[in-house]
RODO-2510 file (C-alpha; in nm, 4 decimals, decimal comma):
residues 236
     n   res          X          Y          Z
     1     x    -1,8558     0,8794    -1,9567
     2     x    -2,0868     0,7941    -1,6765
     3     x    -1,9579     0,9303    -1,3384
     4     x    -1,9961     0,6219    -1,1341
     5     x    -1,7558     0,4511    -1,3970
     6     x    -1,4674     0,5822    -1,2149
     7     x    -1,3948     0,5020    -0,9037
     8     x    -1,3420     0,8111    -0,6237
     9     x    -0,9705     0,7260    -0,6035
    10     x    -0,8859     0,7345    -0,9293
    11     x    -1,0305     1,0772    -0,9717
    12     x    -0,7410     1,2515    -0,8039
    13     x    -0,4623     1,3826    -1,0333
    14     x    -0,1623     1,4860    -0,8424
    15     x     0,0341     1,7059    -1,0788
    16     x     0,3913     1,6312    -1,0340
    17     x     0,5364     1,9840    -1,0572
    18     x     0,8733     1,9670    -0,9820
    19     x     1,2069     2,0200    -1,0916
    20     x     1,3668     1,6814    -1,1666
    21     x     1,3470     1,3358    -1,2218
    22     x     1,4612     1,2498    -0,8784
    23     x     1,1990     1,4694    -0,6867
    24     x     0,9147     1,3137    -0,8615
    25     x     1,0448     0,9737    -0,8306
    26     x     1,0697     1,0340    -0,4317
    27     x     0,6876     1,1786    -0,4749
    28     x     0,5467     0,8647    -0,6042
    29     x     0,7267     0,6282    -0,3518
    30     x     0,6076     0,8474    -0,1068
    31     x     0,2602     0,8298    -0,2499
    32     x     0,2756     0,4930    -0,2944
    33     x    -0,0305     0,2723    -0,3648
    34     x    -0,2564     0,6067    -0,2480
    35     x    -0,2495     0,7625    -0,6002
    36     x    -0,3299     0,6004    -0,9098
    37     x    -0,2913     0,9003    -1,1333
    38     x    -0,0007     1,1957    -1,1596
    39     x     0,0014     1,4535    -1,4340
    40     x     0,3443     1,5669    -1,6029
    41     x     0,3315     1,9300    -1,7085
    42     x     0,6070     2,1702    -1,8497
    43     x     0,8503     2,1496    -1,5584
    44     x     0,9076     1,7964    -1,5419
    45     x     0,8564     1,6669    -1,8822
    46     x     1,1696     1,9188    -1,9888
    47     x     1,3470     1,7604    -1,6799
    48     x     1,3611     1,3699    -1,8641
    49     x     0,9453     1,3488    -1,7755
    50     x     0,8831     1,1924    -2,1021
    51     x     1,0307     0,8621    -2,0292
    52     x     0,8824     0,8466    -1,6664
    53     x     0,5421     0,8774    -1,8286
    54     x     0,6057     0,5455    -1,9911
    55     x     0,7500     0,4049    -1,7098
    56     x     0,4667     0,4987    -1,4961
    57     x     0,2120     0,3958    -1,7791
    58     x     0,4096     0,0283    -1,7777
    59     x     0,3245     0,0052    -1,3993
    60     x    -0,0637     0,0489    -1,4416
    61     x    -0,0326     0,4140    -1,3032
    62     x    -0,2335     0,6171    -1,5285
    63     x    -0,0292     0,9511    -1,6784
    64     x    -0,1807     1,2850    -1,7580
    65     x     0,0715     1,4709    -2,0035
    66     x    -0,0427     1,8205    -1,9745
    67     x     0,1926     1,9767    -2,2842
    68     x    -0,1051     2,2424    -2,4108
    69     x    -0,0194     2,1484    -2,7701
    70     x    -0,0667     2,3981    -2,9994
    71     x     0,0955     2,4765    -3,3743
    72     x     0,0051     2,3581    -3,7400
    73     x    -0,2169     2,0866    -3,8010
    74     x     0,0353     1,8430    -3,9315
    75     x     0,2873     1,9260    -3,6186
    76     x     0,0010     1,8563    -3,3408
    77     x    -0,0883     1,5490    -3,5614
    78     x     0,2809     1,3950    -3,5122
    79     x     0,3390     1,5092    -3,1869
    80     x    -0,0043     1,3277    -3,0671
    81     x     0,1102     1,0172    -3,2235
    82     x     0,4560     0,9971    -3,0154
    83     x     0,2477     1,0916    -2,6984
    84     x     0,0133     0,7885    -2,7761
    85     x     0,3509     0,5728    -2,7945
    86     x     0,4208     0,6473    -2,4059
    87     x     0,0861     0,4993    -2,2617
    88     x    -0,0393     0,8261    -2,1649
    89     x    -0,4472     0,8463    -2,0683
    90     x    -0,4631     1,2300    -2,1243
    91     x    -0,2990     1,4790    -2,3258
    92     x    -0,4098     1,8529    -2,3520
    93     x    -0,3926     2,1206    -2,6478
    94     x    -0,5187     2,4330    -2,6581
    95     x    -0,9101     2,4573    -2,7591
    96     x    -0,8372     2,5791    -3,0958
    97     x    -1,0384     2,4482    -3,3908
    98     x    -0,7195     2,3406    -3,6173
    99     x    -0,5132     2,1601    -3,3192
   100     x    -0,8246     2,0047    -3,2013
   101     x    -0,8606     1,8321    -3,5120
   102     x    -0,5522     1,7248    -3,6121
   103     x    -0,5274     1,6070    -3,2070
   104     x    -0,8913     1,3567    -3,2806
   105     x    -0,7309     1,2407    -3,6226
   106     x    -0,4371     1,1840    -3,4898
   107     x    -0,5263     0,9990    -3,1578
   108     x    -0,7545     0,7200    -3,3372
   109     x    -0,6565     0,3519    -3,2627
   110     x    -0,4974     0,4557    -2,9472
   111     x    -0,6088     0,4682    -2,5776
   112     x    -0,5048     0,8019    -2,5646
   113     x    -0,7618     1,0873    -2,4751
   114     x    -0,7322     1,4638    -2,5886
   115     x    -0,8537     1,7243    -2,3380
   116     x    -0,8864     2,1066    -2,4870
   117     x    -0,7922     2,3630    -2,2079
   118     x    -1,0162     2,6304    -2,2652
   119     x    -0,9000     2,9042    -2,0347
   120     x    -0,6333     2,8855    -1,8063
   121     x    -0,7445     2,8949    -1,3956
   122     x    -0,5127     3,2142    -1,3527
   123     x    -0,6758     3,4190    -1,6095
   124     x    -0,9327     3,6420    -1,5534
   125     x    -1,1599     3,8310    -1,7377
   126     x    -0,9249     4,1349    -1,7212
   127     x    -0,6704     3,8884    -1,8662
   128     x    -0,8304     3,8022    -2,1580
   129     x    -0,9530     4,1425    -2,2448
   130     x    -0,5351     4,2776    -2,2139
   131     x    -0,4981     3,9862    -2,4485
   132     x    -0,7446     4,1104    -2,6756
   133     x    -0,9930     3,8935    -2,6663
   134     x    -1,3881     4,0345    -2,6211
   135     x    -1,5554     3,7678    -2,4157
   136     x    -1,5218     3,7297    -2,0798
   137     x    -1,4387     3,3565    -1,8764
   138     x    -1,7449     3,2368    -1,8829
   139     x    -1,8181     3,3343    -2,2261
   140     x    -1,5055     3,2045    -2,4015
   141     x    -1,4729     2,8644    -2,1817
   142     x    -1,8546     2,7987    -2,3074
   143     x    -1,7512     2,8622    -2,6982
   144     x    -1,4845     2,6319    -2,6880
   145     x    -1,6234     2,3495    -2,4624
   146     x    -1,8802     2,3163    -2,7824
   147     x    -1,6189     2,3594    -3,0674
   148     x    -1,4717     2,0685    -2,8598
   149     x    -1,7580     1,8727    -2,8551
   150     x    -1,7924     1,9526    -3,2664
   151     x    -1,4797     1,8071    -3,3002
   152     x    -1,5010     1,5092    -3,0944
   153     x    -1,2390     1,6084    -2,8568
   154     x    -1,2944     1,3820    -2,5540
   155     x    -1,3147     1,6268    -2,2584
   156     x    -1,2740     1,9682    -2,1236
   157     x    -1,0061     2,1440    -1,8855
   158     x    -1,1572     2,4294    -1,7365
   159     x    -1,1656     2,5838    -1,4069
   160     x    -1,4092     2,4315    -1,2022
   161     x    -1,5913     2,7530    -1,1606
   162     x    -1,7314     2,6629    -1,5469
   163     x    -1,7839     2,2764    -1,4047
   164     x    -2,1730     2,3219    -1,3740
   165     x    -2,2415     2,5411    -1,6960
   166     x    -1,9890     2,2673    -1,8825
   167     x    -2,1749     1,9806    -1,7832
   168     x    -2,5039     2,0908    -1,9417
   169     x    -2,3493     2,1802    -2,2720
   170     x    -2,1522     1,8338    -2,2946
   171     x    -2,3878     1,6080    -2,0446
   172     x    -2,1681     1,2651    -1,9440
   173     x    -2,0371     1,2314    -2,3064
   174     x    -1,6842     1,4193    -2,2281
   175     x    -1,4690     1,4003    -1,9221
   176     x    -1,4327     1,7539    -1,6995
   177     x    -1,1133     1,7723    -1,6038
   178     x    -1,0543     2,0759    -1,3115
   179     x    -0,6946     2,2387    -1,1889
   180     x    -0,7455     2,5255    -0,8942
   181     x    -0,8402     2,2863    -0,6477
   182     x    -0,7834     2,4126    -0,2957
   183     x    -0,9025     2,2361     0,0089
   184     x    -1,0197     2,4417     0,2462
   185     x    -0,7772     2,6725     0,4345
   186     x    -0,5462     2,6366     0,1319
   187     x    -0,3318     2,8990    -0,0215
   188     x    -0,4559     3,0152    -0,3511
   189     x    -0,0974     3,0698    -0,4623
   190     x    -0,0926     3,1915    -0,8525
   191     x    -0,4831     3,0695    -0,9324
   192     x    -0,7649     3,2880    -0,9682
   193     x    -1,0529     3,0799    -1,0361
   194     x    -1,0382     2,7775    -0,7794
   195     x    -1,2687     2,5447    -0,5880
   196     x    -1,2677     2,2961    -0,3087
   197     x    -1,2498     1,9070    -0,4109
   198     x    -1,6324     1,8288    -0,2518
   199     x    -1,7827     2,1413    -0,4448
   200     x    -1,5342     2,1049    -0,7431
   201     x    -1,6970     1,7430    -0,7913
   202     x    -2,0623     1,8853    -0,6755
   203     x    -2,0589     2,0974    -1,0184
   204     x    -2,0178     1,8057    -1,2288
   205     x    -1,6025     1,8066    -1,2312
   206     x    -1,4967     1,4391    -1,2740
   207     x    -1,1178     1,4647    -1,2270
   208     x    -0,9463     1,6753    -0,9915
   209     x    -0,5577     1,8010    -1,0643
   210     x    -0,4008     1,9179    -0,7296
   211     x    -0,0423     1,9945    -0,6913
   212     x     0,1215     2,2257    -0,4309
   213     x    -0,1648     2,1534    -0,1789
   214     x    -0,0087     1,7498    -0,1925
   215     x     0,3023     1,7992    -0,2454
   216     x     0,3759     2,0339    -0,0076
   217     x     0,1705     1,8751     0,2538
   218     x     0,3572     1,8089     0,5692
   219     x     0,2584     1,4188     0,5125
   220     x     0,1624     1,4323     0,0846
   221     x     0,0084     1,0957     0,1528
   222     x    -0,2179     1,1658     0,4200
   223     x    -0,2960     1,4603     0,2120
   224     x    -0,3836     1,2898    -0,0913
   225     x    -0,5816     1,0010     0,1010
   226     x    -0,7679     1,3081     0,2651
   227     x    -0,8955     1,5032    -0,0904
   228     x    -0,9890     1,1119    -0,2402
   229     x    -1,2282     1,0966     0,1086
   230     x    -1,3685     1,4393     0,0115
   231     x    -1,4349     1,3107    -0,3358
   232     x    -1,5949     0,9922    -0,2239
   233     x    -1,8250     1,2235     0,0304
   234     x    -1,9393     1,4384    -0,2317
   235     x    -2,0026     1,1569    -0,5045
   236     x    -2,2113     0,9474    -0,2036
***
């Protein structure tokens, strides 16, 4: 995937995070023709999401369904193939060798893309090592970003802390897909490893998923419009 192949406003994702169908419906309208691509995560896709995905999807918006699928080969491999049904452009799972496989299988024919999230942006490396894990961030981000590659998965999620590091393992082959993005004189709210949009896309990051800092924006629109300016500067 070259970079220029994607246009600078299309490489915003603003992550609909919010309680209910209504909220996010009032989100887009607000949004309007400004954003071309929203992600549905957890909150919203228990809420009734699913069926706004396709709805969105039938209205040339693209959809980012970020489930973090993750269980027995054969249950990843049917859940992958409903997802694909919706119109969705990217679905994550965890970067684990098993679910990334069945996830490529699965996906084939389709236009949908899986995206391995290798370590979440509010983990540290005192996180992982309570988990029990022995490598640090970096260490463990790098690991999987190649088992992903093995596997054919067709990009990363990372933090874009690992964006530069990333993009010499994978070069333009796999799309780098980067929550924790703050502009500047943002809160940091629950992430740990985040990143302005300019320097975010500077290290190689070729989407951008920004929620609270939009949607909480005194005018979301303006907001939006503002980080997709950012992106433009920095890709220019």
């Amino acid at each position: 995937m070259q970079r220029a192949s994607v246009a600078p406003r299309d490489r915003l994702i603003v992550a609909l995070d919010l309680p209910a169908i209504a909220a996010a419906e009032a989100m887009i309208e607000t949004l309007g023709d400004s954003v071309n691509f929203y992600k549905i995560g957890y909150q919203l896709a228990y809420a009734g999401g699913l069926p706004l995905a396709k709805q969105l999807a039938s209205r040339g918006k693209k959809v980012f369904l970020d489930l973090k699928m993750h269980d027995i080969g054969n249950t990843v491999a049917r859940g992958v193939e409903s997802v694909a049904n919706l119109g969705a452009t990217f679905l994550t799972v965890h970067a684990y060798p098993q679910t990334m496989k069945a996830a490529v299988e699965a996906r084939a024919g389709s236009g949908l893309k899986i995206l391995a999230v290798t370590v979440l942006t509010s983990y540290d490396d005192g996180d992982l090592h309570a988990a029990g894990y022995r490598l640090n961030v970096a260490d463990l981000v790098e690991a999987r970003a190649r088992q992903a590659q093995e596997f054919g998965v067709d990009g990363i999620v990372s933090s874009p802390e690992e964006a530069a590091a990333l993009r010499k393992i994978v070069g333009h082959q796999m799309n780098l897909v980067t929550p924790g993005i703050r502009p500047a004189g943002s809160a940091t709210d629950d992430q740990k490893r985040i990143m302005t949009p300019a320097r975010a896309i500077s290290a190689g990051a070729d989407y951008l998923v920004v929620g609270r800092p939009v949607m909480e924006a005194g005018d979301p629109k303006a907001a939006a419009e503002a980080i997709q300016g950012e992106i433009a500067r920095a890709l220019s």
